[in-house]
C-alpha positions in Angstrom: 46.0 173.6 77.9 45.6 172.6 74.1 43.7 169.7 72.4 45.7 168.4 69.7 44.4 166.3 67.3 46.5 163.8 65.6 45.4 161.7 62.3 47.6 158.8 61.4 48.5 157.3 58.5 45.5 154.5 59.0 43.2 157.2 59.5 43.1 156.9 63.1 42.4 160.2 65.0 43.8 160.7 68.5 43.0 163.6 70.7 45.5 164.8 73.1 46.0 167.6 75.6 49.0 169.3 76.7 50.1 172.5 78.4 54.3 172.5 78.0 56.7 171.0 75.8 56.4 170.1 72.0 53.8 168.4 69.8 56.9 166.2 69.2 57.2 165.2 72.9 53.5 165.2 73.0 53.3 163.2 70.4 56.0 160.5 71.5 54.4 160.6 74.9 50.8 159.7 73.7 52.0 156.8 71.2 50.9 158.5 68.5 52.0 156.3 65.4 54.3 157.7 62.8 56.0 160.1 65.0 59.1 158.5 66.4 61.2 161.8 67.3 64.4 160.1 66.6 66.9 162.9 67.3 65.2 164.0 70.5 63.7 167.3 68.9 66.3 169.4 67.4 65.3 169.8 64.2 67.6 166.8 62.2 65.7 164.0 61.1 62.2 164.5 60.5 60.6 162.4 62.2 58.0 164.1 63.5 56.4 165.5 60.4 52.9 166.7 60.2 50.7 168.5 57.4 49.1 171.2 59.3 45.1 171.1 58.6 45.1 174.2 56.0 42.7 175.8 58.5 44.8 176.0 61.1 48.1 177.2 59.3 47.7 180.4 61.4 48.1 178.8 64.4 51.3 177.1 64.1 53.0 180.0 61.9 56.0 179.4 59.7 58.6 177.5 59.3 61.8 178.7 60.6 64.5 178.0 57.6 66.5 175.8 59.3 63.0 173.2 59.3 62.0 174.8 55.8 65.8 173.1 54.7 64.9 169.8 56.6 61.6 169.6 55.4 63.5 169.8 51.6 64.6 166.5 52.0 61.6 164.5 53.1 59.2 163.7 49.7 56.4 163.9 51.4 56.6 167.7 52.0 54.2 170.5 51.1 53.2 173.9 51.8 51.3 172.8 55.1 54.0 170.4 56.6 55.6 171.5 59.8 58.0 169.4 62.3 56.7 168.7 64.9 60.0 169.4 66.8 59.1 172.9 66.3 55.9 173.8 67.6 55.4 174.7 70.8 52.4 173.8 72.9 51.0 176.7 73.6 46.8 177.8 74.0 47.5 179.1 70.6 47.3 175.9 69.2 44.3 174.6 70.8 42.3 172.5 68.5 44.8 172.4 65.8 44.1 169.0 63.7 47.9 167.2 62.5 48.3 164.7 60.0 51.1 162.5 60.5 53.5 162.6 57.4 54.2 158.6 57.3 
């Protein structure tokens, strides 16, 4: 099980748990504003954009270069931004802090 915690846009922190699935889906699932998941987690739309807490950057590893080319087109992009999408709930990323992109 890992405690994700999610910081919106308004500043608003959410913690939620999950053992399976995506931080996408978890995301989604929880109501987690700012994360719409609009193409159902296949890596084209960025929706689900989070900045990765620096700290925490070696839990969620890189970017594969298929999300390094979608991340390209969103503006709000940097060296910590990840899609959501992509990461895998796993223990590994217990306690890893997100901040939602929009």
């Amino acid at each position: 099980m890992a405690k994700i915690t999610f910081i919106t846009s308004d500043n608003e922190t959410h913690i939620v748990e999950g053992d399976s699935g995506s931080v996408m889906e978890l995301a989604v699932n929880n109501g987690i504003q700012g994360i719409d998941g609009d193409c159902g987690g296949v890596c084209s739309c960025a929706t689900c954009h989070v900045h990765v807490s620096p700290e925490d950057i070696s839990k969620t590893g890189e970017a594969s270069e298929i999300e390094k080319d979608m991340l390209e087109l969103d503006d709000n992009s940097d060296a910590y931004s990840r899609l959501g999408c992509q990461l895998a709930i796993s223990d590994a990323l217990d306690g890893v802090v997100l901040r939602v992109a929009k």
